[in-house]
C-alpha positions, 0 to 999 in steps of 0.5 A, a space after each residue: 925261652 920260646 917266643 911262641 907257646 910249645 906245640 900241642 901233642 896233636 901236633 907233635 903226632 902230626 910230626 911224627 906220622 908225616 915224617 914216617 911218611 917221609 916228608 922232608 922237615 921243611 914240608 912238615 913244617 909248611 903243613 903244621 904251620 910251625 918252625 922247622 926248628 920245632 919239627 927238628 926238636 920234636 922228631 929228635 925228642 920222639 926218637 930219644 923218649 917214644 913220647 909225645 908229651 911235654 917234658 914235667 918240672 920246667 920253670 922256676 921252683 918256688 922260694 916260699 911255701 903255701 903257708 908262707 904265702 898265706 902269711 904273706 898275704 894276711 900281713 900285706 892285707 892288714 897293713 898295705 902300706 908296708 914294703 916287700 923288704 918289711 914282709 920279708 923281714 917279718 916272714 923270717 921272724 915269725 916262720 
């Protein structure tokens, strides 16, 4: 997971048109202000994808449904003293 938040498609632009410039990944990364680790990254994916975009369906995928969560949430609004456990007890019974 990275520390910092990922690098615009502006930038990513930059990267790109500076290294067909020709500048070394070290220059590029003192000019953008970012790691040379993320110009390396970005150069390796454009030459793999020709994008500058972001890549879709990253993260953790949801364990509940929308209807699920609403449900949750309506049994945890009229009675706040039950626990996660007896939420999700109830949730399997009753969907």
């Amino acid at each position: 997971m990275p520390k910092t938040r990922e690098l615009s498609e502006g930038k990513r632009a930059q990267i790109i048109v500076l290294h067909s410039v020709g500048l070394s990944q070290v220059q590029i990364a003192k000019k953008i202000k970012c790691s040379r680790c993320a110009v390396q990254t970005t150069i390796k994916r454009y030459n793999d994808t020709k994008q500058f975009k972001s890549r879709s369906g990253r993260g953790r995928k949801r364990k509940t449904t929308a209807r699920e969560d609403r449900y949750l949430k309506q049994n945890a609004l009229k009675d706040r003293r039950q626990t996660a456990k007896e939420l999700t007890v109830a949730l399997r019974r009753n969907c």
